[in-house]
C-alpha positions as CSV (number, residue, x, y, z in Angstrom):
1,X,-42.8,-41.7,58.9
2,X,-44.8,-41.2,55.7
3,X,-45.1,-37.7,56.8
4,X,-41.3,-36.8,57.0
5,X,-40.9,-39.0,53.5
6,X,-43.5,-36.8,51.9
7,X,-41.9,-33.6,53.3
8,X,-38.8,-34.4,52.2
9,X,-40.3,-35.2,48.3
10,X,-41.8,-31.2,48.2
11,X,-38.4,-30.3,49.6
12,X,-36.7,-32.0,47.1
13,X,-39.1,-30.8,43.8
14,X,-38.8,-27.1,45.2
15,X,-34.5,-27.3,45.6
16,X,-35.0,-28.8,41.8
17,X,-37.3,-26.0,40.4
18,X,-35.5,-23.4,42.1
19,X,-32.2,-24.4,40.8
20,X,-33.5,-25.1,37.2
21,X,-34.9,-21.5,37.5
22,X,-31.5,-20.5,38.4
23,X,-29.9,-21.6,35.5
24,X,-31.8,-20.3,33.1
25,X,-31.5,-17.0,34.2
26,X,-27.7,-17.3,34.6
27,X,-28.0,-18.4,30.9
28,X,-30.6,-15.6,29.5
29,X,-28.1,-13.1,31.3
30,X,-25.3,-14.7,29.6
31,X,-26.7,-14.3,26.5
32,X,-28.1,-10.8,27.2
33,X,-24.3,-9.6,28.0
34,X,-23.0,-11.2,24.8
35,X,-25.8,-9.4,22.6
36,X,-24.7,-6.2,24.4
37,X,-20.7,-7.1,24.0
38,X,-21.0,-8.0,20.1
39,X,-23.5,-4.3,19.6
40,X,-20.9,-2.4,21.8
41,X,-18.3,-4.1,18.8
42,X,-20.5,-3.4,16.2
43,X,-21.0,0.2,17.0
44,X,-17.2,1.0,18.0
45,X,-15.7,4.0,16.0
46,X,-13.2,2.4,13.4
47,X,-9.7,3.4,13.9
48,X,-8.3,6.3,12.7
49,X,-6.5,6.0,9.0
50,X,-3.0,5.3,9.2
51,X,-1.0,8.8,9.3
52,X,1.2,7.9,5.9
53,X,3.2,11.2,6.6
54,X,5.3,9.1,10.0
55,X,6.4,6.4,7.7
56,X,10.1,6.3,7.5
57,X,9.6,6.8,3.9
58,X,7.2,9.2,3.8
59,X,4.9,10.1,0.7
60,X,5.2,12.7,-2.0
61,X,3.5,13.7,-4.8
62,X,5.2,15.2,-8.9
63,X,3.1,17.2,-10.7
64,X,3.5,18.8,-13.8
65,X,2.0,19.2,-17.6
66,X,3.7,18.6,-20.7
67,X,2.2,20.4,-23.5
68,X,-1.7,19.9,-22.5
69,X,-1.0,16.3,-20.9
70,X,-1.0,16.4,-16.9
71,X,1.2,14.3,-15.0
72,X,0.7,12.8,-11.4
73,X,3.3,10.7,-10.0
74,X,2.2,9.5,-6.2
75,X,5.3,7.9,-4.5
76,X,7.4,7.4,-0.9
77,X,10.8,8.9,-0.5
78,X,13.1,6.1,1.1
79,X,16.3,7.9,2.8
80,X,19.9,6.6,1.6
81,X,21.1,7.0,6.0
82,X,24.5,6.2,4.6
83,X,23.7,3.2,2.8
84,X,24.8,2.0,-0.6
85,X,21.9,1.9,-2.3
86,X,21.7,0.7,-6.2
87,X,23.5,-2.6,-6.5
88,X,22.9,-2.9,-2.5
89,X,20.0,-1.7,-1.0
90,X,18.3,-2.1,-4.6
91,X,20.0,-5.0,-6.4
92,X,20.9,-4.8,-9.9
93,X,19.2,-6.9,-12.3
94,X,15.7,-7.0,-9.9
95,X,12.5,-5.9,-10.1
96,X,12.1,-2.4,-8.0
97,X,8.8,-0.9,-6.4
98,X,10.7,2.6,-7.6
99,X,10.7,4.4,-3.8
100,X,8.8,2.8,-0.7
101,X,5.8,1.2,0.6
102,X,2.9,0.9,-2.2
103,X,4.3,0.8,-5.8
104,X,4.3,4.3,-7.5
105,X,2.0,5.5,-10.0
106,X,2.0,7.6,-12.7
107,X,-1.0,8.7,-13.9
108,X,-1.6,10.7,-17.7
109,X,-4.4,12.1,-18.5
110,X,-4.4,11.9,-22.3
111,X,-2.0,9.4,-24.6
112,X,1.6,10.0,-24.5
113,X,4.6,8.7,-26.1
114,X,7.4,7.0,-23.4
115,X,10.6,7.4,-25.6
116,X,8.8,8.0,-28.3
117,X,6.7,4.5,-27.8
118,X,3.0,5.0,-27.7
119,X,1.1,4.9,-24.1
120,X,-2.7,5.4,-23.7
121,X,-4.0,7.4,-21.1
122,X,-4.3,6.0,-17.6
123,X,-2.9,5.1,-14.3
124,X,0.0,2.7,-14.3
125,X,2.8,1.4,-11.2
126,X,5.7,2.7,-12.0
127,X,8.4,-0.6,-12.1
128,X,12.4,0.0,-13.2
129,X,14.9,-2.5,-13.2
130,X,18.4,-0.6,-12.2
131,X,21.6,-1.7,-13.4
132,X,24.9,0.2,-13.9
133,X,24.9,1.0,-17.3
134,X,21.0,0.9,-18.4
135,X,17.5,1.1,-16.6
136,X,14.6,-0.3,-17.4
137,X,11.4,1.7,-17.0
138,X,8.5,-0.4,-16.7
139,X,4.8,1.1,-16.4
140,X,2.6,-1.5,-15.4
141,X,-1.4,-1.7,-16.2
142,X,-2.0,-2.7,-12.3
143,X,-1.6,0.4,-9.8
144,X,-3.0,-1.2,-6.9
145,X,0.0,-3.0,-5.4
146,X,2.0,-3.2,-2.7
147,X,5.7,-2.8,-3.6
148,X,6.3,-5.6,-6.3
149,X,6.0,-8.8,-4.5
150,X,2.7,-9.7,-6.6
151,X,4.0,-7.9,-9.9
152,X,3.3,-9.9,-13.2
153,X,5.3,-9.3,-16.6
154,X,2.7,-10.3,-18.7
155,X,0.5,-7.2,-16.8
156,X,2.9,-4.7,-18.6
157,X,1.6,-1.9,-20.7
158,X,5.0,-0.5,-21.6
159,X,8.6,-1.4,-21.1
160,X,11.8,1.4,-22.4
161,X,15.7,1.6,-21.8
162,X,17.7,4.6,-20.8
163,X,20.9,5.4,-19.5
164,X,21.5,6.4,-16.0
165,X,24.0,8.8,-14.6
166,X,26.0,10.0,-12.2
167,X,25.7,12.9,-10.0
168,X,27.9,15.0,-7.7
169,X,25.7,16.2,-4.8
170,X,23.8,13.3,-3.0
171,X,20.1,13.1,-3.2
172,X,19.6,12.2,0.7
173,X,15.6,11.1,0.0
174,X,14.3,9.5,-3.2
175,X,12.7,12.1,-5.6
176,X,11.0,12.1,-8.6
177,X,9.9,15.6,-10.3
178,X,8.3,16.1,-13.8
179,X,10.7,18.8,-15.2
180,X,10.7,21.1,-18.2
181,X,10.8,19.7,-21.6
182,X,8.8,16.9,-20.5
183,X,11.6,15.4,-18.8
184,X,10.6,12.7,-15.8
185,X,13.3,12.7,-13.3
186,X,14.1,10.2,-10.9
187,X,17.2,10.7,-8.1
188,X,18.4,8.8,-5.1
189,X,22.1,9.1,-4.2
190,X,24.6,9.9,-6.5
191,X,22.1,8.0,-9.2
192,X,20.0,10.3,-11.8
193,X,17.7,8.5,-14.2
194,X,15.6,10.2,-16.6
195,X,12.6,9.8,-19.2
196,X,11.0,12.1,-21.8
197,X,7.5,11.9,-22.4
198,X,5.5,14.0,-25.0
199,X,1.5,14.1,-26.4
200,X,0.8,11.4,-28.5
């Protein structure tokens, strides 16, 4: 009898040790597999950039010098796809990201006068505030937004007035060009807006 009860004590410690041993390999091999799953992560290849050019409003670019000054204007061209668009799409009266996605920005490259109003070289957003009658153009000392939902007033460099008008042919896609004269352009619809800028 004390023979079977001291067998069944070294059967009972070995069952314990073996399953203990168990464990803590399940464990190690656990862990083992996460290091490898979080260094797999680690090492993946980022994603690729997102190709800006399959936006439905697709980016463009207006270039251009007046006298010695360079101009760069980096925008997206929303489509009108029959659409009203100013007092509509783009209310009058409201803050406008002027085009699509991120805010434009216009970037001079030595002082300038907006209007004949004074603005130091730099890179701005490009704001306007449409109405029928007048427009306000609005360049901003922040460049790094996205559309105007984090726009700030008190962030302005320079505000002027102009008057839009009206055009014949439709302008299908947004478009701003730097023109001749010094003569910013900007054209969606039956809408043309324009601004002269000159060296300081």
């Amino acid at each position: 009898m004390k023979k079977i009860r001291y067998f069944a004590i070294q059967l009972f410690a070995v069952l314990t040790v073996s399953l203990l041993s168990f464990a803590c390999g399940s464990s190690e091999q656990a862990e083992n597999t996460n290091t490898t799953e979080s260094t797999s992560m680690a090492n993946e290849t980022p994603k690729e950039e997102e190709d800006k050019s399959k936006r439905p409003s697709p980016p463009a670019k207006a270039e251009g010098k007046v006298d010695d000054v360079s101009i760069v204007i980096d925008y997206s061209q929303p489509a009108t796809k029959g659409r009203t668009i100013f007092g509509d799409v783009v209310p009058y009266g409201e803050i406008w990201r002027t085009g699509a996605n991120e805010a434009t920005t216009i970037t001079f490259d030595k002082d300038v006068l907006i209007e004949g109003q004074k603005l130091v070289a730099g890179t701005y957003s490009l704001f306007t505030i449409p109405n029928e009658k007048e427009w306000t153009i609005i360049f901003n000392k922040n460049p790094k937004l996205w559309g105007a939902f984090e726009y700030k007033q008190e962030e302005d460099a320079l505000r002027v007035n102009v008057k839009p008008s009206k055009e014949t042919d439709l302008t299908e896609r947004f478009t701003i060009a730097v023109e001749e004269g010094g003569m910013i352009t900007l054209k969606w619809e039956n809408t043309k807006v324009t601004f002269k800028v000159t060296k300081a």
